[in-house]
PDB file of the backbone (N, CA, C, O) and the ligand in Angstrom, with CONECT records:
HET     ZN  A 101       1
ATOM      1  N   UNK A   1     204.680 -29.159 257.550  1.00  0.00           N
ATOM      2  CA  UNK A   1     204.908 -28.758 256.155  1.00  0.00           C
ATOM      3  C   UNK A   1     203.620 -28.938 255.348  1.00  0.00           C
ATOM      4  O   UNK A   1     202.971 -29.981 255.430  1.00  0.00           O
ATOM      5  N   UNK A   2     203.279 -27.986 254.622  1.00  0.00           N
ATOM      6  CA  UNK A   2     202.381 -27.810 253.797  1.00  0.00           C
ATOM      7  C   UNK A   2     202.383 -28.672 252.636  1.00  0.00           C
ATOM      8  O   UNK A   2     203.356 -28.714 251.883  1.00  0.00           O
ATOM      9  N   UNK A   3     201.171 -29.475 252.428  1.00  0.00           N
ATOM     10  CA  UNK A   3     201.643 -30.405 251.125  1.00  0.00           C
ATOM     11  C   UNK A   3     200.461 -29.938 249.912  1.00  0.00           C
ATOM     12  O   UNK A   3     199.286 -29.603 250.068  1.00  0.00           O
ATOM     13  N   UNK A   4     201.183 -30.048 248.813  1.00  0.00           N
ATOM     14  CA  UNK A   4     200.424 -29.860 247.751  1.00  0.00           C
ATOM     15  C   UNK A   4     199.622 -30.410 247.225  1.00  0.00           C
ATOM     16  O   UNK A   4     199.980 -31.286 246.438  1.00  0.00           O
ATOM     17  N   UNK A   5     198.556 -30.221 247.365  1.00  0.00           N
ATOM     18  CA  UNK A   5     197.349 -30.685 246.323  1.00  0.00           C
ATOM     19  C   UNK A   5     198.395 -31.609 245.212  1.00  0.00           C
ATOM     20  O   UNK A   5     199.413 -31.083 244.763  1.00  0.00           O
ATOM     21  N   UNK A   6     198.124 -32.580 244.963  1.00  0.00           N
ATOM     22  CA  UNK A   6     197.920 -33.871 243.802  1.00  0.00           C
ATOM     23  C   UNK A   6     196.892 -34.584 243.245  1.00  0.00           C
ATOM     24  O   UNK A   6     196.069 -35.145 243.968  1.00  0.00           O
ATOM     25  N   UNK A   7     196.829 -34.639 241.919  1.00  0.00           N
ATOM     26  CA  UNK A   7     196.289 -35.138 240.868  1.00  0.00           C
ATOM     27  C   UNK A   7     197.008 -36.343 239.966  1.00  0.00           C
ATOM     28  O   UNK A   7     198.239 -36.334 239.921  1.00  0.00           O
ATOM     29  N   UNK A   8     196.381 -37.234 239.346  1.00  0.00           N
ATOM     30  CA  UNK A   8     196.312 -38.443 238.508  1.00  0.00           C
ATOM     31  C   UNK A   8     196.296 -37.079 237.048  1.00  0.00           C
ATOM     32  O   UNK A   8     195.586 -36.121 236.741  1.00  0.00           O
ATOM     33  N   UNK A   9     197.538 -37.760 236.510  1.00  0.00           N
ATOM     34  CA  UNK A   9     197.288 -36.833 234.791  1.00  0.00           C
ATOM     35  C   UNK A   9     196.459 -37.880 234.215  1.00  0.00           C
ATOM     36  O   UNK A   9     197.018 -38.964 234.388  1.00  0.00           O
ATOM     37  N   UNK A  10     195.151 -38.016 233.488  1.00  0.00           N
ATOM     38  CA  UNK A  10     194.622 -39.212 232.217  1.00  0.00           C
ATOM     39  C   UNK A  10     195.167 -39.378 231.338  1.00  0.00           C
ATOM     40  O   UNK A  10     194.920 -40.433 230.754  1.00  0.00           O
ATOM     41  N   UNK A  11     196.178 -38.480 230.759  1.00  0.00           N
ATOM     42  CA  UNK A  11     197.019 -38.673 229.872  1.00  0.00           C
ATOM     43  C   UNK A  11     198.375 -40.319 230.291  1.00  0.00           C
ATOM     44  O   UNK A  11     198.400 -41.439 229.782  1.00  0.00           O
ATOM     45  N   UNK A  12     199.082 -39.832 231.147  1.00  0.00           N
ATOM     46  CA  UNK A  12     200.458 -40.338 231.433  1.00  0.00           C
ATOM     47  C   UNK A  12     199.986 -40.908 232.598  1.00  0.00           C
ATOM     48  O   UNK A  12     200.718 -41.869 232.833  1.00  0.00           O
ATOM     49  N   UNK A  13     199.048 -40.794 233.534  1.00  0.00           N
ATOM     50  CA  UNK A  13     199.139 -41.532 234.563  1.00  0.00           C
ATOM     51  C   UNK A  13     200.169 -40.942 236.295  1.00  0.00           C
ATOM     52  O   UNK A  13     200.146 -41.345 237.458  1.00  0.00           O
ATOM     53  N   UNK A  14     200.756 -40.106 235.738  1.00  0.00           N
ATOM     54  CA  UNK A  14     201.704 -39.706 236.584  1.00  0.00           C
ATOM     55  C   UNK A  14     200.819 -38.358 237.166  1.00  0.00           C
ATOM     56  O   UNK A  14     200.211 -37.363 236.773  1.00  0.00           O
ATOM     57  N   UNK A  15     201.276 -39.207 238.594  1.00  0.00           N
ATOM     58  CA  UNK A  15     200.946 -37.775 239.769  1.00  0.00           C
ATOM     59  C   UNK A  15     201.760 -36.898 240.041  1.00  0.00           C
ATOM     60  O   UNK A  15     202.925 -37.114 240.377  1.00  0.00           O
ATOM     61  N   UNK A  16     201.054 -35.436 239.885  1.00  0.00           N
ATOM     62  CA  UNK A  16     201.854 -34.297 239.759  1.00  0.00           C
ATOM     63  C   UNK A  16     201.200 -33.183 240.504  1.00  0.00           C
ATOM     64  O   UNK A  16     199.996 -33.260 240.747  1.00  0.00           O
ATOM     65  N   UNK A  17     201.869 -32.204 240.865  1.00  0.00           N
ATOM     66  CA  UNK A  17     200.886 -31.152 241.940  1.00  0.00           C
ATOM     67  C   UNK A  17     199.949 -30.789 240.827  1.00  0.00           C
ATOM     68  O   UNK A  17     200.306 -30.954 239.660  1.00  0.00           O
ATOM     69  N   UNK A  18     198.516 -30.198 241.190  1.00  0.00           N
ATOM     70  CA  UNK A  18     197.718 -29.578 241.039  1.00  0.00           C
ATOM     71  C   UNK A  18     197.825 -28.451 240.028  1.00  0.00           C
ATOM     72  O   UNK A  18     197.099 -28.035 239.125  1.00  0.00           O
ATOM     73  N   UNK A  19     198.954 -28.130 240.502  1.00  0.00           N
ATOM     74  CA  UNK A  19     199.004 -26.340 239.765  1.00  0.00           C
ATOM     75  C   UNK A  19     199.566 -26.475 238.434  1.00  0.00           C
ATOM     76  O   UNK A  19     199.403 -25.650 237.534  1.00  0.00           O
ATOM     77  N   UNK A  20     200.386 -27.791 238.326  1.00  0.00           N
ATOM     78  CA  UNK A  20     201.315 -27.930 237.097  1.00  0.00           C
ATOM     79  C   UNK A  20     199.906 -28.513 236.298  1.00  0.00           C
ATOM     80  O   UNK A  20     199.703 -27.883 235.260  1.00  0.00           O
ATOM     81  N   UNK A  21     198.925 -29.554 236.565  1.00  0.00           N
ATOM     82  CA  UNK A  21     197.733 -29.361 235.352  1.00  0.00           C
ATOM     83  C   UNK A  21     196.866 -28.889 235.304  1.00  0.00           C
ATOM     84  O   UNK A  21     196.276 -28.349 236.240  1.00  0.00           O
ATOM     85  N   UNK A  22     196.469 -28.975 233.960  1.00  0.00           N
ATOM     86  CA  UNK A  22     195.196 -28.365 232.964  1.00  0.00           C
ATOM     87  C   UNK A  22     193.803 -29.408 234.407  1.00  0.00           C
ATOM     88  O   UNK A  22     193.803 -30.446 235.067  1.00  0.00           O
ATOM     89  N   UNK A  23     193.231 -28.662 234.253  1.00  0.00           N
ATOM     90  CA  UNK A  23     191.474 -29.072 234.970  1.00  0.00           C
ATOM     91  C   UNK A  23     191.104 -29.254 233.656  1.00  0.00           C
ATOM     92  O   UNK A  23     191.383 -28.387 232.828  1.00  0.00           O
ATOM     93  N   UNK A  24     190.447 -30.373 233.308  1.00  0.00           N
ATOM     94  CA  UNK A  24     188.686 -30.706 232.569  1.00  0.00           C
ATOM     95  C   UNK A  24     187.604 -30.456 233.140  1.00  0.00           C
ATOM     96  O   UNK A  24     187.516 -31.119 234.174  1.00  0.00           O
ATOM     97  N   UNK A  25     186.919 -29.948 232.997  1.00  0.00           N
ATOM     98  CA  UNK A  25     185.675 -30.393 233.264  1.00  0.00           C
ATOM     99  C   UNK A  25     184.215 -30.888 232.298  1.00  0.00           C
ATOM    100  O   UNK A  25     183.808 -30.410 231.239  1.00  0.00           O
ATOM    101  N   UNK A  26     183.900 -31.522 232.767  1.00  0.00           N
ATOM    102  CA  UNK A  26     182.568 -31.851 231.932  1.00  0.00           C
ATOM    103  C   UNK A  26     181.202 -30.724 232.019  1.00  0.00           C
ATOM    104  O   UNK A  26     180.671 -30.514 233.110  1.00  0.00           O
ATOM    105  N   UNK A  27     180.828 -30.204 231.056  1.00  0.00           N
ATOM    106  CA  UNK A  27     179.544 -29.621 231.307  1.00  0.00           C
ATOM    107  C   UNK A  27     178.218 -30.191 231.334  1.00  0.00           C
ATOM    108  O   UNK A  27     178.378 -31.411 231.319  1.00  0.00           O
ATOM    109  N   UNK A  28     177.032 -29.924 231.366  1.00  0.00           N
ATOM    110  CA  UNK A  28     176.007 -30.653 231.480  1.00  0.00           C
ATOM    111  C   UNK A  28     175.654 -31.393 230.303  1.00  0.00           C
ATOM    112  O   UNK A  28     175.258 -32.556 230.379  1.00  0.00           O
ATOM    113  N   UNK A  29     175.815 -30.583 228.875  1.00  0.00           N
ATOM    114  CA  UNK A  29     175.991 -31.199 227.885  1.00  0.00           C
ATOM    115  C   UNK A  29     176.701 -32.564 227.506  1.00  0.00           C
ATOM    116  O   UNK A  29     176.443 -33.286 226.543  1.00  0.00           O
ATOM    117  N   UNK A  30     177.577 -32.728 228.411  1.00  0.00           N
ATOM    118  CA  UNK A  30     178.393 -34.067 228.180  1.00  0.00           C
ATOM    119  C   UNK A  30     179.692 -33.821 227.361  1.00  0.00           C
ATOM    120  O   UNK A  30     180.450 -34.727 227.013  1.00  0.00           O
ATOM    121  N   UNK A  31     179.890 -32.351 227.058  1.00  0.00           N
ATOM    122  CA  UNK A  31     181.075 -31.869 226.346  1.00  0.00           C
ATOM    123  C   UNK A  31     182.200 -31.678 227.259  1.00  0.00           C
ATOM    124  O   UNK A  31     181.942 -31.175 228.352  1.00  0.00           O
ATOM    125  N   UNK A  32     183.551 -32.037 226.956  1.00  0.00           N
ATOM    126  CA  UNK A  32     184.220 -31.494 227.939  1.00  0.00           C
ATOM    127  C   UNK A  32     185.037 -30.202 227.791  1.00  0.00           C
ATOM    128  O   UNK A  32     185.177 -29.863 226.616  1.00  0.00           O
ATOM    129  N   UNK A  33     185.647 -29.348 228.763  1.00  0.00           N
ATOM    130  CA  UNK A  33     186.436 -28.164 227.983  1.00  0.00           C
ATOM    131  C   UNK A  33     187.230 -27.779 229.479  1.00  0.00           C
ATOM    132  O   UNK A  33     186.833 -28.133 230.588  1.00  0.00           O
ATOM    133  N   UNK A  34     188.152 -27.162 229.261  1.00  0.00           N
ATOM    134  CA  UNK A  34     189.304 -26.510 230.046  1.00  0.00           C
ATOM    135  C   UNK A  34     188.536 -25.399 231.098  1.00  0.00           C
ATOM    136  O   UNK A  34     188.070 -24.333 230.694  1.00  0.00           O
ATOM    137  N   UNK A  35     188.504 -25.731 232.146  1.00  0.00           N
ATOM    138  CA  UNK A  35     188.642 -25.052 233.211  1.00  0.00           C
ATOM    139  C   UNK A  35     189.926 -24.144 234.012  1.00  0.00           C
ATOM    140  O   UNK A  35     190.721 -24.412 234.912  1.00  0.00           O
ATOM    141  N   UNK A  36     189.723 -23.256 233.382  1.00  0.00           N
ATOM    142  CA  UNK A  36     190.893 -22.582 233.419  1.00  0.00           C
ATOM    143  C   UNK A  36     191.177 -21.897 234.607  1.00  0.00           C
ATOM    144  O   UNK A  36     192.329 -21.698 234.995  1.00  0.00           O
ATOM    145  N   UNK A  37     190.406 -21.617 235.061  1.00  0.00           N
ATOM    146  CA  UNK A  37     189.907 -20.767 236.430  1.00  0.00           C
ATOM    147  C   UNK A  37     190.474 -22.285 237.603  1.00  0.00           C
ATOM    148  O   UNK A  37     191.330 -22.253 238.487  1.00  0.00           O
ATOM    149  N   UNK A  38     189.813 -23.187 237.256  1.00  0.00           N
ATOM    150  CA  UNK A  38     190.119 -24.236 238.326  1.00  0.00           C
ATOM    151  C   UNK A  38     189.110 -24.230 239.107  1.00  0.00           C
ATOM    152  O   UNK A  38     189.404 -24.036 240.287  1.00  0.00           O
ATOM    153  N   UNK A  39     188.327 -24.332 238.943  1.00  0.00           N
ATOM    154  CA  UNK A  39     186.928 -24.041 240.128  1.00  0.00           C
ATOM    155  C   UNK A  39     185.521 -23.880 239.328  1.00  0.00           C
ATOM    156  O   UNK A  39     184.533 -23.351 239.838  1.00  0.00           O
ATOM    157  N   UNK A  40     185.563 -24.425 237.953  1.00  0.00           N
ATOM    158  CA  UNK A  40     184.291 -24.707 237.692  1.00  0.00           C
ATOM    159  C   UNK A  40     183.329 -25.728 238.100  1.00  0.00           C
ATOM    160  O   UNK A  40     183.892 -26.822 238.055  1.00  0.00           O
ATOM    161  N   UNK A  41     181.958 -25.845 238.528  1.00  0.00           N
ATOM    162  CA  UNK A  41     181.237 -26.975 238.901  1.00  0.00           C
ATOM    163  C   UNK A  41     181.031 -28.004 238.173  1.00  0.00           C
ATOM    164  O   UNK A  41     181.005 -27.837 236.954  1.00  0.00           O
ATOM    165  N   UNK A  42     180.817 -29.413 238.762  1.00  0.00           N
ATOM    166  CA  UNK A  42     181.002 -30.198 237.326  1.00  0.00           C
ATOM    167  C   UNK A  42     182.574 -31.082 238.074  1.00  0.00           C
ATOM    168  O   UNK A  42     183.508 -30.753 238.805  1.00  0.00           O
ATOM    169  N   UNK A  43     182.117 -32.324 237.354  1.00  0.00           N
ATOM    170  CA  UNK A  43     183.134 -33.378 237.842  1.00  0.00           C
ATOM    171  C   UNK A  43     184.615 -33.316 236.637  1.00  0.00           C
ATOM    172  O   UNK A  43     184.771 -33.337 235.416  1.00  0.00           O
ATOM    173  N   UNK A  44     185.474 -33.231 237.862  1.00  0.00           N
ATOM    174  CA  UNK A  44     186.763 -32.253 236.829  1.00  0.00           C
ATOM    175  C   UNK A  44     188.081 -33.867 236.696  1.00  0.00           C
ATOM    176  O   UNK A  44     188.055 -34.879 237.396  1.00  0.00           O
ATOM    177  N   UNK A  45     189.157 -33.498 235.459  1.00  0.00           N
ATOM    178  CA  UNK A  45     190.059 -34.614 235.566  1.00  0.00           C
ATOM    179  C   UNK A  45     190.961 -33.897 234.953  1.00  0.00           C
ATOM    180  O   UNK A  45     190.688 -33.152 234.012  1.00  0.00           O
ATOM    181  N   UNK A  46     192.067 -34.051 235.410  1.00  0.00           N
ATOM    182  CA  UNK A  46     193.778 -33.402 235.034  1.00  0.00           C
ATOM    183  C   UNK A  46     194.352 -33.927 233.833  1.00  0.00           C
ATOM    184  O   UNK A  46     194.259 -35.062 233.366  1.00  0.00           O
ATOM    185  N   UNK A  47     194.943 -32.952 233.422  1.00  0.00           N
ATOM    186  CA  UNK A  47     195.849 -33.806 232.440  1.00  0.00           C
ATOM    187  C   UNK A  47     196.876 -32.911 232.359  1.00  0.00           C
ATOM    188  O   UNK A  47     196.723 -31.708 232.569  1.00  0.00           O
ATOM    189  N   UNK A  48     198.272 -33.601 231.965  1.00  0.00           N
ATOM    190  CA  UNK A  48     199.351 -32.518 231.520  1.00  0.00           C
ATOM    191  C   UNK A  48     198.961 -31.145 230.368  1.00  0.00           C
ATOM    192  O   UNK A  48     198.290 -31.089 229.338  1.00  0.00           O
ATOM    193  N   UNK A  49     199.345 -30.660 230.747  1.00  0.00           N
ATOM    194  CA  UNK A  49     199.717 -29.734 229.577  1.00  0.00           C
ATOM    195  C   UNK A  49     200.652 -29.788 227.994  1.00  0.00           C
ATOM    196  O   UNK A  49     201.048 -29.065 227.080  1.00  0.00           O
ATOM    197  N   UNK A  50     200.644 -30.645 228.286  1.00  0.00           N
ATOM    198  CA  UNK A  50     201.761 -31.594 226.851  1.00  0.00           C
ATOM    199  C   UNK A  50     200.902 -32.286 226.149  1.00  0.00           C
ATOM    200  O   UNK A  50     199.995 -33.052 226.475  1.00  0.00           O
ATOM    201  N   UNK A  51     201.409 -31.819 224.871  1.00  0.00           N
ATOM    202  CA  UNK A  51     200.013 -32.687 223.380  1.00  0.00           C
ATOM    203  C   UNK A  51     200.001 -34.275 223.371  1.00  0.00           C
ATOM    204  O   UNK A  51     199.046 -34.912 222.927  1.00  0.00           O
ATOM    205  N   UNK A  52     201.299 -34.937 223.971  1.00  0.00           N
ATOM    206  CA  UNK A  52     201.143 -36.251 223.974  1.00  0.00           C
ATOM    207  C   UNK A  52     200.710 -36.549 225.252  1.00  0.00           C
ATOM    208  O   UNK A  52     201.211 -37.647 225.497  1.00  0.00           O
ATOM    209  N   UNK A  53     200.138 -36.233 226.090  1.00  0.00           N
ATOM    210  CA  UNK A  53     199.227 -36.225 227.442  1.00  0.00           C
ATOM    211  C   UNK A  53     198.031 -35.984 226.705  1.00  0.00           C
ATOM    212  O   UNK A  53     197.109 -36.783 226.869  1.00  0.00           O
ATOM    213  N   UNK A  54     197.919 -35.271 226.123  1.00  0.00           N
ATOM    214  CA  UNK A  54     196.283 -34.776 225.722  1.00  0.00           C
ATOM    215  C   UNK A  54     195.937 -35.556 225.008  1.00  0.00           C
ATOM    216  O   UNK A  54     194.958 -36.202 225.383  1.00  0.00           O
ATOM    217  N   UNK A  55     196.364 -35.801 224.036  1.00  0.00           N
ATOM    218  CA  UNK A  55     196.729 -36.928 222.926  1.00  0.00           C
ATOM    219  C   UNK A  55     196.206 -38.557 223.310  1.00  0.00           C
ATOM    220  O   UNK A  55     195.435 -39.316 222.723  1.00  0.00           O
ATOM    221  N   UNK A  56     197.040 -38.707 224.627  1.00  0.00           N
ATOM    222  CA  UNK A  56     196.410 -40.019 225.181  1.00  0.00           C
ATOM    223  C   UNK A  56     195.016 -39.860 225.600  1.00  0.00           C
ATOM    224  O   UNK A  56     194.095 -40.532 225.136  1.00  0.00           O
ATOM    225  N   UNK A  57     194.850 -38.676 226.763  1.00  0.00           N
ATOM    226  CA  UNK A  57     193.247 -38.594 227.079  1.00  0.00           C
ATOM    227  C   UNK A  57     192.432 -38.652 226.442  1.00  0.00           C
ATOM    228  O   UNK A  57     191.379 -39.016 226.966  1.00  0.00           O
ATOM    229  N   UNK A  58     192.422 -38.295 224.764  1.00  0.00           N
ATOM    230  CA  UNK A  58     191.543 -38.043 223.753  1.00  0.00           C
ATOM    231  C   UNK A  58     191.400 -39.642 223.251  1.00  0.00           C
ATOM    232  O   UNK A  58     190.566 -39.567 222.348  1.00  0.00           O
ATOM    233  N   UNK A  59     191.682 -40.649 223.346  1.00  0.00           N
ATOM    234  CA  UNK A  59     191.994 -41.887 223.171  1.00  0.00           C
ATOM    235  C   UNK A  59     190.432 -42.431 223.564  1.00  0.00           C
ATOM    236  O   UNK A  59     189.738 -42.329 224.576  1.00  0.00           O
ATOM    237  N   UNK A  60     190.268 -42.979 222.410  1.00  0.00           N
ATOM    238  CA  UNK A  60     188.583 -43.620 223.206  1.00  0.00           C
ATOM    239  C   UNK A  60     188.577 -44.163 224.296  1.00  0.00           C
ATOM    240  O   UNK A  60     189.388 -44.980 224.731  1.00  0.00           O
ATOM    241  N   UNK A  61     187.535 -43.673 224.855  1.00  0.00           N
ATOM    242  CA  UNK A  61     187.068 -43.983 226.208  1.00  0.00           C
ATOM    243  C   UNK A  61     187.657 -43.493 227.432  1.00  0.00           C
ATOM    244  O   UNK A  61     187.210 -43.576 228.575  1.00  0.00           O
ATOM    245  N   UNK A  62     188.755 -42.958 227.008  1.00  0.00           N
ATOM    246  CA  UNK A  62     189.392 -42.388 228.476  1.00  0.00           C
ATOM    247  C   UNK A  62     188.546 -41.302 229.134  1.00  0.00           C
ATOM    248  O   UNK A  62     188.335 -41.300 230.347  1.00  0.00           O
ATOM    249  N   UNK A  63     187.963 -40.179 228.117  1.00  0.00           N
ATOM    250  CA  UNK A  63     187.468 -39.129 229.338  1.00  0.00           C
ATOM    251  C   UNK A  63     185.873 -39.907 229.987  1.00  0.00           C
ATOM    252  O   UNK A  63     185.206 -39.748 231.009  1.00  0.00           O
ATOM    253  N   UNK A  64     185.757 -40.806 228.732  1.00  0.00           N
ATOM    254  CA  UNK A  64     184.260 -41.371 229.235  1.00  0.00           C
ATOM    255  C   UNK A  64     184.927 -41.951 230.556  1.00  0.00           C
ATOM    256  O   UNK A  64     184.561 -41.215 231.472  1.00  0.00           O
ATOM    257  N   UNK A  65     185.583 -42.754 230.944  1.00  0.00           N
ATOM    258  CA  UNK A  65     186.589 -43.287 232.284  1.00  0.00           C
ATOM    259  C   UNK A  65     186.373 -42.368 232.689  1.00  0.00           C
ATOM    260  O   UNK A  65     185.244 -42.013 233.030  1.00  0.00           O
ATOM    261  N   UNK A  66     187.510 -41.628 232.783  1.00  0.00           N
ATOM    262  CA  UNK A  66     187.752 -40.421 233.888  1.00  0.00           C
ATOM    263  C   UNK A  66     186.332 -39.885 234.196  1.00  0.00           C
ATOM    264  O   UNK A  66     186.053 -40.027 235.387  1.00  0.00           O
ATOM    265  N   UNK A  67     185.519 -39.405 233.578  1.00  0.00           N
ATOM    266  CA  UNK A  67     184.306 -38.615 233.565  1.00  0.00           C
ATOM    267  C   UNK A  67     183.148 -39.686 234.267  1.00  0.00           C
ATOM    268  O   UNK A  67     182.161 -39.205 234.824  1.00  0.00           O
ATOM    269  N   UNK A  68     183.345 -41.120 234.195  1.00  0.00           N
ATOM    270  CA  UNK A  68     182.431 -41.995 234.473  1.00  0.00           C
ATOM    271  C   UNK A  68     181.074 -41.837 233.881  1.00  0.00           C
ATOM    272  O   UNK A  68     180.179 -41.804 234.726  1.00  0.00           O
ATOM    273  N   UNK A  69     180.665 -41.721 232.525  1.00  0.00           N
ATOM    274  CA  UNK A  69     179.912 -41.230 232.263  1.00  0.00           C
ATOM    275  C   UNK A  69     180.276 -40.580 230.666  1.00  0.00           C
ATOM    276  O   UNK A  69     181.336 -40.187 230.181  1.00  0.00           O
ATOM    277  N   UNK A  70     179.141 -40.652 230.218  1.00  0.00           N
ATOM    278  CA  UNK A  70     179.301 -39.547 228.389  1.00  0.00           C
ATOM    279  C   UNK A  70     179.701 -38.687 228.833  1.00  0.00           C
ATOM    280  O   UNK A  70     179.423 -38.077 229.866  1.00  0.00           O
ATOM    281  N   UNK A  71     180.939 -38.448 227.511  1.00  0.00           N
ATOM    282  CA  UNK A  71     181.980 -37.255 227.802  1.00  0.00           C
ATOM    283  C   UNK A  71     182.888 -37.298 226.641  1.00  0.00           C
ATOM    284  O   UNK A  71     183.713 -38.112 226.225  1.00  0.00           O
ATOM    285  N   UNK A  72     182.401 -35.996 226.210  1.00  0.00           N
ATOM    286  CA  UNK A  72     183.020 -35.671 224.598  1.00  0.00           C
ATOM    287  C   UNK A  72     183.988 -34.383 224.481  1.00  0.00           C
ATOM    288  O   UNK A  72     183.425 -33.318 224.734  1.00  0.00           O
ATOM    289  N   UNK A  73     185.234 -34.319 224.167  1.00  0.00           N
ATOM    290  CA  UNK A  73     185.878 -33.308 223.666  1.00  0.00           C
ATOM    291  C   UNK A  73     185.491 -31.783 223.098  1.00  0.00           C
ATOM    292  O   UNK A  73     184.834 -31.769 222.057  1.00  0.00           O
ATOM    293  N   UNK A  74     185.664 -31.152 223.393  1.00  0.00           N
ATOM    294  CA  UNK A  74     185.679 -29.974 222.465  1.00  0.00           C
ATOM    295  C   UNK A  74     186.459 -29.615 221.905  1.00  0.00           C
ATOM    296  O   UNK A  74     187.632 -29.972 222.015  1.00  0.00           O
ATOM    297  N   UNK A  75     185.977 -28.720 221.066  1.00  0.00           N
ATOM    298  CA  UNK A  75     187.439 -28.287 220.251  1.00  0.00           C
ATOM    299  C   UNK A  75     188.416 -27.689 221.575  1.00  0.00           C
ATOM    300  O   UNK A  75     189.282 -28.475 221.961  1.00  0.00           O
ATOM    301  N   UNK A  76     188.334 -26.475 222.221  1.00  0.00           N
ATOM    302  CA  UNK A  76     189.879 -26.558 223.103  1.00  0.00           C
ATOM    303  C   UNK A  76     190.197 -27.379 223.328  1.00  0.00           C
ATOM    304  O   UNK A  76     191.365 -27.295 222.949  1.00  0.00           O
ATOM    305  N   UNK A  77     190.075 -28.343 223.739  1.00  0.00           N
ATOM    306  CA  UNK A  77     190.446 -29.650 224.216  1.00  0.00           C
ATOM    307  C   UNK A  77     191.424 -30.369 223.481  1.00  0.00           C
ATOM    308  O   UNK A  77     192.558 -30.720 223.808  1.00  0.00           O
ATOM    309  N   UNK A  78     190.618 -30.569 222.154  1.00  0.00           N
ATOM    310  CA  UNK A  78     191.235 -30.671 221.024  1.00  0.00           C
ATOM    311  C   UNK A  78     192.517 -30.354 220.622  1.00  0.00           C
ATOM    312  O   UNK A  78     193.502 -31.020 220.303  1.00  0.00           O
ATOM    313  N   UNK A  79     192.248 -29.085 220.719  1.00  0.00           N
ATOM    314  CA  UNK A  79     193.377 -27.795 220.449  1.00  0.00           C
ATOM    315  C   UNK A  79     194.492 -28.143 221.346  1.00  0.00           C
ATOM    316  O   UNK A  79     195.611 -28.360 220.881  1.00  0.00           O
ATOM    317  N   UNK A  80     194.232 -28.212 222.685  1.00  0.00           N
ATOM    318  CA  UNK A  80     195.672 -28.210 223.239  1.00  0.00           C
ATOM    319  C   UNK A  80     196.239 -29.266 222.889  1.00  0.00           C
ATOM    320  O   UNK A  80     197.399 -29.213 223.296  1.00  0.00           O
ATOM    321  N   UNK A  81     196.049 -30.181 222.364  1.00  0.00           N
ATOM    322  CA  UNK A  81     196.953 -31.787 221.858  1.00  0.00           C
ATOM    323  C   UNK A  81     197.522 -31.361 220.625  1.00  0.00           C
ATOM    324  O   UNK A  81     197.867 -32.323 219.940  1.00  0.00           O
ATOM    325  N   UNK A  82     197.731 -30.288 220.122  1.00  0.00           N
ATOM    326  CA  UNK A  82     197.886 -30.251 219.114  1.00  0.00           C
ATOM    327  C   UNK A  82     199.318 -29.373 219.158  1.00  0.00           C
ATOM    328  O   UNK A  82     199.895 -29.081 218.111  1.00  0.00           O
TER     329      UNK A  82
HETATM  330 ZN    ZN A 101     200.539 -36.435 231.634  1.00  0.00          ZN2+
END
């Protein structure tokens, strides 16, 4: 049996297949933004698709965590918590 790709949400913590989250990724800039495609280069971190998931990730220091490293929001980013 074929198993699905799983991911850590930064939001909630809860592991969920792949396909059900949003990709981050960080750009070189240190900004982060939605990888929508799923396959941008660049060190990537999940989160639900739900504003109180996003909501938590946006929480100081979490994407710097997840990202290991400077790592700032963008507005989409933004946007989807909203
Ligand atoms: Zn979540």
């Amino acid at each position: 049996m074929k198993r699905e790709p799983q991911r850590t949400c930064i939001g909630c913590r809860r592991v969920r297949a792949k396909a059900e989250l949003v990709r981050l990724v960080r750009r070189a800039d240190g900004m982060v933004g939605i990888d929508r495609a799923g396959a941008a280069p660049g060190r990537g971190a999940y989160v639900c698709p739900a504003p109180e998931c996003v909501e938590e990730a946006l929480k100081r220091g979490r994407l710097a965590r997840a990202f290991k490293g400077k790592a700032e929001a963008s507005e989409e980013v933004i946007r989807l918590g909203r």
